[in-house]
Each structure stands twice: as structure tokens, then as C-alpha cells.
PyMOL CGO cylinders between C-alpha atoms (Angstrom):
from pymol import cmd
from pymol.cgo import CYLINDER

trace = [
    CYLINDER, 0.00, 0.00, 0.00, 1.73, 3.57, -0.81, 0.3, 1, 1, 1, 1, 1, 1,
    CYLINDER, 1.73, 3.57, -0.81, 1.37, 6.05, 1.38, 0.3, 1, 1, 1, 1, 1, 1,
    CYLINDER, 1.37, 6.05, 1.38, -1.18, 8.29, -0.24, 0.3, 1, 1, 1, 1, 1, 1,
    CYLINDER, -1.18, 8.29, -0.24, -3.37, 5.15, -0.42, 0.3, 1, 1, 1, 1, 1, 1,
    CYLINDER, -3.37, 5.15, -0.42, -2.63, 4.72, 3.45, 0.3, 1, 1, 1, 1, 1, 1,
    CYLINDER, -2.63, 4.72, 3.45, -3.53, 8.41, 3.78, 0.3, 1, 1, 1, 1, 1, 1,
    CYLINDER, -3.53, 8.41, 3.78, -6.47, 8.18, 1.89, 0.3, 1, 1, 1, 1, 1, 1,
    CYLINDER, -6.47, 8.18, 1.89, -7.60, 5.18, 4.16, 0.3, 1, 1, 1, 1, 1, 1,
    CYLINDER, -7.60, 5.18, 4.16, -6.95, 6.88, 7.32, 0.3, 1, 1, 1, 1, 1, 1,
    CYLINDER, -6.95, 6.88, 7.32, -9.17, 10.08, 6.22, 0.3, 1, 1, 1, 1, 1, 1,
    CYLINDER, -9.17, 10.08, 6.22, -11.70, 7.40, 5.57, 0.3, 1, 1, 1, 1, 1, 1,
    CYLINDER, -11.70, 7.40, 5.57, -11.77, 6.26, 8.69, 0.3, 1, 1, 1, 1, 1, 1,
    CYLINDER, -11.77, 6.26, 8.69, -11.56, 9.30, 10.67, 0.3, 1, 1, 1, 1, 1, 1,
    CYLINDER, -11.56, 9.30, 10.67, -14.86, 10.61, 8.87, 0.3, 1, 1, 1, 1, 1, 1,
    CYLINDER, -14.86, 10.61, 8.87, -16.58, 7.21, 9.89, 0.3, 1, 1, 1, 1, 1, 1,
    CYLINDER, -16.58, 7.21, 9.89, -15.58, 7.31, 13.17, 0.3, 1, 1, 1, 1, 1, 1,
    CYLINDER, -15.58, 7.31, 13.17, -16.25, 10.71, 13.74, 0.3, 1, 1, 1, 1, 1, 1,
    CYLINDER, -16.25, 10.71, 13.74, -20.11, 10.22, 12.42, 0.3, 1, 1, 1, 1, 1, 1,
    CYLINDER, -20.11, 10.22, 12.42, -20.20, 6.78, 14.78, 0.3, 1, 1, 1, 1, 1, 1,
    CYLINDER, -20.20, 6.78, 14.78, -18.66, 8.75, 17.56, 0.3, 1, 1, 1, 1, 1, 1,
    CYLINDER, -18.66, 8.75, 17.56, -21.28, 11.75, 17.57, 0.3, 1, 1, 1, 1, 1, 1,
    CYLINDER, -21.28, 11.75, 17.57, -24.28, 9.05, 17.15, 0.3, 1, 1, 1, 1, 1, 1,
    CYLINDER, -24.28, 9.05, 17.15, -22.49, 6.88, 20.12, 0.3, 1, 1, 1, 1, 1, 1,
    CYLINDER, -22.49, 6.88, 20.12, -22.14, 9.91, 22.37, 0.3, 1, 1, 1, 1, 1, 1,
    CYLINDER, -22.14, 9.91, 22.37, -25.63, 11.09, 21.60, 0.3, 1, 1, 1, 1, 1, 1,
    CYLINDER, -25.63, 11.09, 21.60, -27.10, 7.75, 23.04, 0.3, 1, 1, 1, 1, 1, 1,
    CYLINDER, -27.10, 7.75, 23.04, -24.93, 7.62, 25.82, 0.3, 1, 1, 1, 1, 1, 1,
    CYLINDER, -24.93, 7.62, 25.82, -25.76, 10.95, 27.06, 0.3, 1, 1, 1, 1, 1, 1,
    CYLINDER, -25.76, 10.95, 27.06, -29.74, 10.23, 25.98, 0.3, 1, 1, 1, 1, 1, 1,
    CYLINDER, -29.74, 10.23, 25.98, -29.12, 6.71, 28.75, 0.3, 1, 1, 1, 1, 1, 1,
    CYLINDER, -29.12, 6.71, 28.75, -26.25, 8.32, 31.21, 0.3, 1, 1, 1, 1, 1, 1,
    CYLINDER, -26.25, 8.32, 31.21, -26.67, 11.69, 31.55, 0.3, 1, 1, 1, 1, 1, 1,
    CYLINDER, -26.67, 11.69, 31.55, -29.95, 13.64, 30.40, 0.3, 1, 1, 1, 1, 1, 1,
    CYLINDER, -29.95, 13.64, 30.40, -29.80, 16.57, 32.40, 0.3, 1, 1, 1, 1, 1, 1,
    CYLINDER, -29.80, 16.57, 32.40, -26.52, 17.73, 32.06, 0.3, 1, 1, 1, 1, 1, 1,
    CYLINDER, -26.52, 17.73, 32.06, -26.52, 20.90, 29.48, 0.3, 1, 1, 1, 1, 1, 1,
    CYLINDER, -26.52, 20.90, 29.48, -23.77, 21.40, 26.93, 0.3, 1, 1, 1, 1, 1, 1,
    CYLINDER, -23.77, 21.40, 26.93, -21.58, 23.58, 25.76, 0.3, 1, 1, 1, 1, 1, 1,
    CYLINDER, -21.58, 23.58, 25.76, -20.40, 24.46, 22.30, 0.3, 1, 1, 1, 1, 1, 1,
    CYLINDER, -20.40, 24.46, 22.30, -16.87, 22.97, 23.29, 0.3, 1, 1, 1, 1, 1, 1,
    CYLINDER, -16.87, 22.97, 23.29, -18.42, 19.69, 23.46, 0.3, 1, 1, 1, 1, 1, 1,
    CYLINDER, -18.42, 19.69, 23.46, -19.21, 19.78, 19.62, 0.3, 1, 1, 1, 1, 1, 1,
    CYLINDER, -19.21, 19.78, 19.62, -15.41, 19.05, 18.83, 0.3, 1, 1, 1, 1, 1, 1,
    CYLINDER, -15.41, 19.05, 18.83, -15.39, 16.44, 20.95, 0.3, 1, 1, 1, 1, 1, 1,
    CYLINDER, -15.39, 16.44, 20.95, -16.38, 13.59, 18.03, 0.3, 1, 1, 1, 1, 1, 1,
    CYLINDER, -16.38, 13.59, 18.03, -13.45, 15.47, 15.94, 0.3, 1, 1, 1, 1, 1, 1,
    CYLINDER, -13.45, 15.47, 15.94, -11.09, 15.70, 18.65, 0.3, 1, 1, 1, 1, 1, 1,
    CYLINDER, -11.09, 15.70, 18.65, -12.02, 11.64, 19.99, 0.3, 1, 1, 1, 1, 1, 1,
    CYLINDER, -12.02, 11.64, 19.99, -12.13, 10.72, 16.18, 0.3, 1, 1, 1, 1, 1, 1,
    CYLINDER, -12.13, 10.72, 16.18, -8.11, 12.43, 15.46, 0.3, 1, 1, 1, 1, 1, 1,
    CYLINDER, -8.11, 12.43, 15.46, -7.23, 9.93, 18.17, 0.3, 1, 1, 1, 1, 1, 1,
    CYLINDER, -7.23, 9.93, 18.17, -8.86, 7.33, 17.26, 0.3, 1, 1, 1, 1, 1, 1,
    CYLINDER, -8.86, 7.33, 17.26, -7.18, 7.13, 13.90, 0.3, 1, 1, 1, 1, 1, 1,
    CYLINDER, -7.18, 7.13, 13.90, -4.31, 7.78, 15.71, 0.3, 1, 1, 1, 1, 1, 1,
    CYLINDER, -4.31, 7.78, 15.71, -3.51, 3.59, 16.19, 0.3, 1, 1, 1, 1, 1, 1,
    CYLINDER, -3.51, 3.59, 16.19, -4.00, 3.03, 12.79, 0.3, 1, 1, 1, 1, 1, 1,
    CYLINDER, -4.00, 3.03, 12.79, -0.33, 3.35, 11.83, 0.3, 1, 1, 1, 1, 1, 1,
    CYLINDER, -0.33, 3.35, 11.83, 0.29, 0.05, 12.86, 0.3, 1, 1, 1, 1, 1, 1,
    CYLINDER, 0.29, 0.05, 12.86, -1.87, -1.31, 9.96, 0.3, 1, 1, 1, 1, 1, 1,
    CYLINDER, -1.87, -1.31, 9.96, 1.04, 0.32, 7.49, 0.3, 1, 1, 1, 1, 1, 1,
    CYLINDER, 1.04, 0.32, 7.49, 2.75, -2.05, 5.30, 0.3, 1, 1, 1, 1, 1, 1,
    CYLINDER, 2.75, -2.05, 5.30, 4.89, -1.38, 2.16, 0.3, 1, 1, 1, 1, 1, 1,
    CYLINDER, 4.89, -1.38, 2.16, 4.21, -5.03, 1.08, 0.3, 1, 1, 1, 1, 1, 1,
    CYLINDER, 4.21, -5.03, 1.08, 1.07, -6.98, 1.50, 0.3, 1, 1, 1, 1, 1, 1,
    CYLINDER, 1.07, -6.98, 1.50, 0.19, -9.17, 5.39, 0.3, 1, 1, 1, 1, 1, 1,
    CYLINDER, 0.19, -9.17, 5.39, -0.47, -12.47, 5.65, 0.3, 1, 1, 1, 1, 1, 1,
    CYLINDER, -0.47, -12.47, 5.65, -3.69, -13.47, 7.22, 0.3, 1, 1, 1, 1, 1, 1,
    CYLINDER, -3.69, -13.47, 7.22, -1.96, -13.82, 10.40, 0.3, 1, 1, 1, 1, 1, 1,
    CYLINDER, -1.96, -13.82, 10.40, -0.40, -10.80, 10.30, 0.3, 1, 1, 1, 1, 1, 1,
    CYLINDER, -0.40, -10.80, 10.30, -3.23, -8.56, 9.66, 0.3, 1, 1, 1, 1, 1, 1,
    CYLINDER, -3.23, -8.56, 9.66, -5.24, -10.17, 12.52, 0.3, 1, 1, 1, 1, 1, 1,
    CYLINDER, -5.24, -10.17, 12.52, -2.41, -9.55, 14.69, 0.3, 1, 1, 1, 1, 1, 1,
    CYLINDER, -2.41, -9.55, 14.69, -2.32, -6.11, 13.60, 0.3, 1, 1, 1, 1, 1, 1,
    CYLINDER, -2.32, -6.11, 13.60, -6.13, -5.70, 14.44, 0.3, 1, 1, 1, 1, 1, 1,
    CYLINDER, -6.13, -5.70, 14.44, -6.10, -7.00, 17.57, 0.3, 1, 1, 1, 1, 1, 1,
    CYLINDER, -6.10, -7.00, 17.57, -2.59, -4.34, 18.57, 0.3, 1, 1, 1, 1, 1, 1,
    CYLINDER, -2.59, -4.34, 18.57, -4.48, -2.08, 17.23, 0.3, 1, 1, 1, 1, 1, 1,
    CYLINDER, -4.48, -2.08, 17.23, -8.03, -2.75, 19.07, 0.3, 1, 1, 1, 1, 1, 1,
    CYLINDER, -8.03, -2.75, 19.07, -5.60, -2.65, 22.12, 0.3, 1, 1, 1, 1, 1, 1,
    CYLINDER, -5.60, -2.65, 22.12, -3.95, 1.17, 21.81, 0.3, 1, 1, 1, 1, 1, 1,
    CYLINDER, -3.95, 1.17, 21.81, -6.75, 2.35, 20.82, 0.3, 1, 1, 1, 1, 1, 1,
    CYLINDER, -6.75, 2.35, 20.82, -9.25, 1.14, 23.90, 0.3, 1, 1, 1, 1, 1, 1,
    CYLINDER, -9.25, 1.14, 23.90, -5.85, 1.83, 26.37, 0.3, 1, 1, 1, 1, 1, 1,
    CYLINDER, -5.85, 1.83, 26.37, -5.60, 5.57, 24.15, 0.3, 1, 1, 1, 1, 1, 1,
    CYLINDER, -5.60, 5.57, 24.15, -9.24, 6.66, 24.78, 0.3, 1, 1, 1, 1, 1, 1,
    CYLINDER, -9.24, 6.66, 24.78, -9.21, 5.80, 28.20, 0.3, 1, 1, 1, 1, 1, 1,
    CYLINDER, -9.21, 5.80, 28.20, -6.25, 7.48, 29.39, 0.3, 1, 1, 1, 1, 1, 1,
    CYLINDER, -6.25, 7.48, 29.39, -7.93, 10.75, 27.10, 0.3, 1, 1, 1, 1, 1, 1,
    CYLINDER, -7.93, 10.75, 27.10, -11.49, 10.46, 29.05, 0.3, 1, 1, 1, 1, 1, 1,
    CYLINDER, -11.49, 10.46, 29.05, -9.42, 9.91, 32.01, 0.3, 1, 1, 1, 1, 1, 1,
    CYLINDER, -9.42, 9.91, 32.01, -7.19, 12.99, 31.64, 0.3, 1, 1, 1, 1, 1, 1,
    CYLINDER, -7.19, 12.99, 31.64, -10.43, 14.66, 30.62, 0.3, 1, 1, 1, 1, 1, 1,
    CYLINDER, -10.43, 14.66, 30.62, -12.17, 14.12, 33.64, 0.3, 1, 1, 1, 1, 1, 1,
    CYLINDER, -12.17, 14.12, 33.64, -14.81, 12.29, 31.98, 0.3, 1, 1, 1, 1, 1, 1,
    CYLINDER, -14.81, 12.29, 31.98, -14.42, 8.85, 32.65, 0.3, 1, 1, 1, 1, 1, 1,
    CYLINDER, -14.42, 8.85, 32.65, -16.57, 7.83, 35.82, 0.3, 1, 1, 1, 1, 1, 1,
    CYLINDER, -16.57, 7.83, 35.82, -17.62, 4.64, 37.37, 0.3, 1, 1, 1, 1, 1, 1,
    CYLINDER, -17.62, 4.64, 37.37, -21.04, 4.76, 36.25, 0.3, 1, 1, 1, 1, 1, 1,
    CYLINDER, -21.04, 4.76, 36.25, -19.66, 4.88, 31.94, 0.3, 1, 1, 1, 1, 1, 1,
    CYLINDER, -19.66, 4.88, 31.94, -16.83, 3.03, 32.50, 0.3, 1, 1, 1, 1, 1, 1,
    CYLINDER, -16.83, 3.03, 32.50, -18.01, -0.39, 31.25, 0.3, 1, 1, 1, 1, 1, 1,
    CYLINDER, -18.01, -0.39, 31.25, -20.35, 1.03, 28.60, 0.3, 1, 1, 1, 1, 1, 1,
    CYLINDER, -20.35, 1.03, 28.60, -17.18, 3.27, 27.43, 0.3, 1, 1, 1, 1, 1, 1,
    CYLINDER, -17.18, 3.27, 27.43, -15.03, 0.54, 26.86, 0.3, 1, 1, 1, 1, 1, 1,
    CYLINDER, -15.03, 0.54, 26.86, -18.04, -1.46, 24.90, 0.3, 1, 1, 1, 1, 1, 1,
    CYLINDER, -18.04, -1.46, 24.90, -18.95, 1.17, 22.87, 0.3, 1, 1, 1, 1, 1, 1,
    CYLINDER, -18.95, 1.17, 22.87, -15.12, 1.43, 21.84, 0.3, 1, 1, 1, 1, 1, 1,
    CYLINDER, -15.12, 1.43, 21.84, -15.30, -1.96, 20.61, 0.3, 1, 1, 1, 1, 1, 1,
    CYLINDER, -15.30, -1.96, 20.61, -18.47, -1.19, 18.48, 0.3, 1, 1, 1, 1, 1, 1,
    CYLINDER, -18.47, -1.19, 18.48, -17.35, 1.27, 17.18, 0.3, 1, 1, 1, 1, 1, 1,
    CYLINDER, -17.35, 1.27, 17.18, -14.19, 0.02, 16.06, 0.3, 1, 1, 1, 1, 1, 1,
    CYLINDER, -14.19, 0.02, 16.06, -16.09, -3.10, 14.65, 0.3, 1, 1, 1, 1, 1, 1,
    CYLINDER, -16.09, -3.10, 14.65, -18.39, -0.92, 12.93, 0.3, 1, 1, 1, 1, 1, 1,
    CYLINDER, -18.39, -0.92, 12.93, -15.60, 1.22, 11.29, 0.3, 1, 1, 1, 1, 1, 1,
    CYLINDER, -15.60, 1.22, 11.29, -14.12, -1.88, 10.14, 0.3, 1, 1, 1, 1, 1, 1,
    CYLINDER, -14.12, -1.88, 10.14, -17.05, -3.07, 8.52, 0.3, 1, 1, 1, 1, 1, 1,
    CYLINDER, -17.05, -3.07, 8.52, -17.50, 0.34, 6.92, 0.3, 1, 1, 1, 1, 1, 1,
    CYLINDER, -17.50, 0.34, 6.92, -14.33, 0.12, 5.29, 0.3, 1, 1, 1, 1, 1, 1,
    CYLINDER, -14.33, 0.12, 5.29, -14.66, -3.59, 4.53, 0.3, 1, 1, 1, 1, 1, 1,
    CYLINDER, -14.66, -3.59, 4.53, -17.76, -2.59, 2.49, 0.3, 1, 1, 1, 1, 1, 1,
    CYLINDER, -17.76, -2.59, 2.49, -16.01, 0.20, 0.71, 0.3, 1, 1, 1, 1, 1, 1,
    CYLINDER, -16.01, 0.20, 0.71, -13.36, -1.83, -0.04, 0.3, 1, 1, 1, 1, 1, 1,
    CYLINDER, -13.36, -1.83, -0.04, -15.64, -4.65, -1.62, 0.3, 1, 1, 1, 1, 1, 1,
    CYLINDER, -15.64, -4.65, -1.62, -17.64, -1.69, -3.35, 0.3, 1, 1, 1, 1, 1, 1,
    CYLINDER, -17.64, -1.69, -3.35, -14.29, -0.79, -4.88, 0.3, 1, 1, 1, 1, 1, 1,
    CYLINDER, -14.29, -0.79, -4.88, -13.18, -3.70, -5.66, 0.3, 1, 1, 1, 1, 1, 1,
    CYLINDER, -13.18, -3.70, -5.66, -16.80, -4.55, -7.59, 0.3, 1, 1, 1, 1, 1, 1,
    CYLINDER, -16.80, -4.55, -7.59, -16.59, -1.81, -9.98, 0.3, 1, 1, 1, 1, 1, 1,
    CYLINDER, -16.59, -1.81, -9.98, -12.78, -2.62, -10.69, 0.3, 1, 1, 1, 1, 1, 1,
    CYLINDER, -12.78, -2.62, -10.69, -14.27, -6.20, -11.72, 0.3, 1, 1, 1, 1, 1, 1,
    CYLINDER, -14.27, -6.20, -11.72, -17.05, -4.88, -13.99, 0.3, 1, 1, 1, 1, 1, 1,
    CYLINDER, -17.05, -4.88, -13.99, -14.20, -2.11, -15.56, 0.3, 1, 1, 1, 1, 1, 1,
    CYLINDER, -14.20, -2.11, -15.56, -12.23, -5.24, -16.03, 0.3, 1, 1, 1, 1, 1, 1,
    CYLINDER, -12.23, -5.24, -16.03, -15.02, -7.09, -17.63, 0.3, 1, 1, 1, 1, 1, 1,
    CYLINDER, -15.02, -7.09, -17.63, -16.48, -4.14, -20.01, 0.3, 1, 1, 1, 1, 1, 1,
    CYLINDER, -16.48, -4.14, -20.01, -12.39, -3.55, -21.24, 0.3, 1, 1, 1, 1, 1, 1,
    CYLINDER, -12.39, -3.55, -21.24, -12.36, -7.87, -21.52, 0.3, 1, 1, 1, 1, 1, 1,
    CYLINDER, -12.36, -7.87, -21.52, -15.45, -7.45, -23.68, 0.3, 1, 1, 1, 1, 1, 1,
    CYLINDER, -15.45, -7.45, -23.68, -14.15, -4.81, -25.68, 0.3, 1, 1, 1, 1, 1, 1,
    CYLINDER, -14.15, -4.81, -25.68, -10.98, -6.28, -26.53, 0.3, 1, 1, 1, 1, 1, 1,
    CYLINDER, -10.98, -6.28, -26.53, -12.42, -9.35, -27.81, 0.3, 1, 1, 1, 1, 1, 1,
    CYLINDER, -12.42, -9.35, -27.81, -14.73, -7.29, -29.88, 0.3, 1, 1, 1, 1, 1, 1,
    CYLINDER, -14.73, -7.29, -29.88, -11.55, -5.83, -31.34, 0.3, 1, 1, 1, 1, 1, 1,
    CYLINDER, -11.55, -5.83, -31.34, -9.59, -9.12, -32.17, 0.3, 1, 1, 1, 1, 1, 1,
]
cmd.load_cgo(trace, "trace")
């Protein structure tokens, strides 16, 4: 993968999370905390949360192509820093509690599960049209000769 495809992947993924993140927080302050009032500050938090998020994602880099193996490995480092990076942030925030601190940690995970599957169905949307390019130019060459 070259880096401008890497780069290209990354802004993907921060504009996914970002939309999961506002939707997540949303809920959780619908379930958690209803009567707290907001400020406009809070509106960069899904930006903010998101930039860090994405943050992990450099260990997915590779000049060549992983093995199997090797990208589930990479997943699972990755699932790791970036559950360990957003607690330490909420932490240093001042907004991780007792009372969110399980439901942070799953929403984490469904989020980064969703993000993946996001991308996976880009990716297979990409790789679709490729295949029916490759078809229509097949076709037209054999029209040709």
C-alpha cells in the first residue's frame, strides 16, 4: 500500500468514526446523563475523539502486502492502543466515571467493529466496480480481435 493510499484510508476512517462517535455519544448521554446541558466545546469532541482514534492506525502500514496472520495480529494491537488511548484521554479529561466506565469501553469496541465493517464494504464496493471495468475492457478487446 503507498502512502497516499494509506492516507487516503486513514481520512476514511476518521470521517466514519467521527459520524459513529457523535451518534455513540448522543445515546450515551440520551441513557447516562440527560440533564446535564452542553456547551459548544463539546461539539469538537467527536473530531477531537475521532483524530485519536485514527491515531492507532499506523500500525496497519505495510509497504508489502500481510499475511492473514499478520493482519489479525495487527487488528487485535491495534483494538488494544486504541481502547488503552481513549481511556487514558477520558481519564485525563475528567470524563471517565464509574457509572460509563463499562459502557465506554463497549462502545469502543463497536465502534471500532463498525468502522471496520464500513471500510470492509467500501473496499468490496471498490473492488466490484474494478471487476465490472475489467469485464467491459475484456469485452471490448475481444470485440476488437
Amino acid at each position: 500500500m503507498t502512502k497516499k493510499d494509506f492516507a487516503i484510508k486513514l481520512l476514511n476512517m476518521f470521517f466514519i468514526v467521527t459520524t459513529i462517535i457523535t451518534i455513540v455519544m448522543g445515546v450515551m448521554g440520551l441513557l447516562w446523563e440527560r440533564d446535564r446541558l452542553l456547551t459548544y466545546e463539546v461539539m469538537f469532541s467527536p473530531v477531537i475523539i475521532g483524530f485519536i482514534s485514527v491515531l492507532p492506525s499506523i500500525v496497519m502500514y505495510s509497504k508489502i502486502e500481510l499475511t492473514l496472520r499478520q493482519i489479525v495480529i495487527r487488528k487485535v494491537l491495534h483494538l488494544c492502543l486504541l481502547e488503552i488511548e481513549l481511556i487514558a484521554f477520558s481519564k485525563i479529561m475528567g470524563i471517565w466515571n464509574k457509572v460509563i466506565g463499562l459502557p465506554f469501553v463497549v462502545s469502543i469496541l463497536i465502534v471500532a467493529v463498525l468502522v471496520q465493517v464500513f471500510l470492509w464494504l467500501i473496499g468490496l464496493q471498490r473492488a466490484n466496480t474494478i471487476t465490472n471495468e475489467l469485464k467491459a475492457f475484456q469485452k471490448q478487446y475481444r470485440r476488437t480481435n
